[in-house]
N, C-alpha and C positions, 0 to 999 in steps of 0.2 A: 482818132479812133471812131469807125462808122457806129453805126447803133446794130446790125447785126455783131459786131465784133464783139461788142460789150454782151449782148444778148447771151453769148456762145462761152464768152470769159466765165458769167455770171455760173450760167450751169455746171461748167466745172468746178468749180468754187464748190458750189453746192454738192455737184455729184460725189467731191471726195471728200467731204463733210461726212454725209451720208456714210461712203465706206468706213471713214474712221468712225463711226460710231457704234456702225455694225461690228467692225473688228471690236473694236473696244467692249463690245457686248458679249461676243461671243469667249474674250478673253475673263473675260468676268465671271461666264458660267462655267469656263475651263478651272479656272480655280475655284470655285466655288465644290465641285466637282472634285478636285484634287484635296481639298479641305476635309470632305467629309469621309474621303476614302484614308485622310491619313488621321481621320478622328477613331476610325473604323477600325484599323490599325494597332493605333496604340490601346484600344478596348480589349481585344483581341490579345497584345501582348500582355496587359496587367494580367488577364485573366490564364494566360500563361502562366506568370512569373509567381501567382497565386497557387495554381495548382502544384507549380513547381515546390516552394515557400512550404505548403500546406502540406506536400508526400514527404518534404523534408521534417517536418515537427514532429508528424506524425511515425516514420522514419525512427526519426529521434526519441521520439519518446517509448516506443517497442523495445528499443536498445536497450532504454532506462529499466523498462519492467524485466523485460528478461537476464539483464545484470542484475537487477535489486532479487527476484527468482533466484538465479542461483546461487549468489551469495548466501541468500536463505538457506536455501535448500543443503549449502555445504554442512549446515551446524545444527542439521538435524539426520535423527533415524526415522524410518520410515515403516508404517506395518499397515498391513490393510485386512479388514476382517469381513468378510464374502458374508456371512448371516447379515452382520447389519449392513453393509457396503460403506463402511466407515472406514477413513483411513486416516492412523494414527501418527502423531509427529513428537518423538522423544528429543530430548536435548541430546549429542555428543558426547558433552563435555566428560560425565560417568556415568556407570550402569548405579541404580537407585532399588538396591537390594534391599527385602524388607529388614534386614543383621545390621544395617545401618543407622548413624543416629545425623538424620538427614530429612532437609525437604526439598520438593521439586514440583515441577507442575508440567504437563502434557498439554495436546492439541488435538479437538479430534471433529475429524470435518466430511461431512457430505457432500456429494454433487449437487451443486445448486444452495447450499443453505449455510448460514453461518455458524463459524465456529464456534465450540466451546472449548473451557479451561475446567481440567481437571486438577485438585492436588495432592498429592503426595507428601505427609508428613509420618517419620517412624521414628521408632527407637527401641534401642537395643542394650543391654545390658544383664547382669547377675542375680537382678532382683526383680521382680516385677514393679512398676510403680502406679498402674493399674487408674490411667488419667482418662479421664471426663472433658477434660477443657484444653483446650487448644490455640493459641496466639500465635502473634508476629509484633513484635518487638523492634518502632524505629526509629529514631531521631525524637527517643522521650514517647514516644506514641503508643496505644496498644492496643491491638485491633482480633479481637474476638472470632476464632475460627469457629463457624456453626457445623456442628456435624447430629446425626442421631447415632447416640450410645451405643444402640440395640442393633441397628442395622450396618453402619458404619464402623463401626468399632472392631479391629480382629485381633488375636496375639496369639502367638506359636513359641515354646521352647524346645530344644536341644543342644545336646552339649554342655549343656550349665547354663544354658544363654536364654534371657527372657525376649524374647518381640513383641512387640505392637504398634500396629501403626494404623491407621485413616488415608483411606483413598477415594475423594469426593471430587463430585460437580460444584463450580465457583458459576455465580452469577459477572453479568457486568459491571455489576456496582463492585466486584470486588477486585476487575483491572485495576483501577488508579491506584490500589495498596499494593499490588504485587509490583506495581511500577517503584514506586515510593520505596519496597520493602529492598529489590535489587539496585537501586540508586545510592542506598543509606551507606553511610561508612561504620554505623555501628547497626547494622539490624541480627535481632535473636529470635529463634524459635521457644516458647516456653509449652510446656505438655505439664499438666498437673493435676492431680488424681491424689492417692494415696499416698504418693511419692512426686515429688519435680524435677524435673529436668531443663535446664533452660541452656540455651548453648549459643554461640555467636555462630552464624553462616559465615562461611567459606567463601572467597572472592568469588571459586569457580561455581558454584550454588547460585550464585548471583545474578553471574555471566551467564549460569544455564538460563535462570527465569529469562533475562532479557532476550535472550533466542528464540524461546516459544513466545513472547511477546510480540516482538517483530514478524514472527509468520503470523500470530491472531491478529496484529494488525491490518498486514496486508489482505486476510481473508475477507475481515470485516471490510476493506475499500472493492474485494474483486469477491463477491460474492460465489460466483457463478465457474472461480478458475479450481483449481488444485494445483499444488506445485510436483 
């Protein structure tokens, strides 16, 4: 082999050295390049399958409110009073005539503000027994209804039939007893004045408090809703 020959070997040697490492570079940037675009990709997807995930919970949870809504809403009357723009939420269960010897409690809620609990204790009978003091009777317990005598206090007869009864504002400290009071397998109303009256509530008395409980609950978490 002459020495130009080796000369002209060498160079191609070389010259496709060179190519292959051009190619080889440029394959390099090709994936490099296809790496980031299928980084890009999959960002792109989570942030998908997120939004998707996210309209699903959220989906899901409106479901929840608005079923837990109207199962409320089934076990309640409904009244609304245009002077205060209050609208009132009575149990189902009975109407809670004051001829009654009964207690019950209400809901009564404005746009925008939290509820309150009113209650309803009466009694009815032949005689007057002309009470002062007011309880709830539960599991051994005995929890003192505050009322004023003067302002609070009404009675009506007819027919031979003596009424009286209290219809007041509960604060929140006195949720947890009215929970407590419809939970009890033995809870009593006691009224005592002149006369007493003490009587065991009614399953369905019970079941009513727990109805308006369940919507003051709800009101207190959705401030801002009405049902």
């Amino acid at each position: 082999m002459n020495k130009i020959t080796c000369i002209v070997l060498l160079y191609t040697i070389i010259l496709i050295s060179c190519q292959e490492k051009s190619i080889e570079s440029r394959l390099e940037a090709r994936v490099g390049e296809l790496e980031s675009q299928l980084d890009t990709l999959k960002k792109s997807t989570n942030k998908t399958f997120d939004s998707i995930r996210n309209f699903q919970i959220s989906s899901n949870k409106k479901n929840f409110e608005f079923n837990k809504k109207t199962e409320i809403l089934k076990k309640l009357n409904l009244s609304y009073d245009d002077k205060t723009e209050t609208t009132s939420y009575d149990q189902n269960l009975f109407i809670h005539y004051n001829n009654l010897n009964r207690s019950s409690i209400s809901l009564h809620k404005k746009s925008g503000q939290s509820p309150t609990i009113s209650l309803k204790m009466t009694y009815a009978g032949d005689d007057w027994i002309q009470f002062e003091n007011a309880y709830f009777i539960y599991d051994s317990n005995v929890r003192e209804i505050k009322f004023n005598l003067e302002h609070d206090k009404l009675g009506q007869n007819a027919g031979g039939q003596m009424w009286e009864w209290i219809d007041i504002s509960l604060g929140d400290n006195d949720i947890d007893v009215l929970y407590k009071v419809a939970n009890s397998s033995n809870s009593q109303m006691k009224l005592s004045g002149k006369k007493e009256l003490t009587r065991n509530l009614f399953d369905r008395e019970k079941e009513a408090i727990l109805h308006i409980l369940n919507a003051y609950q709800y009101f207190k978490e959705n401030p801002n809703e009405n049902l």
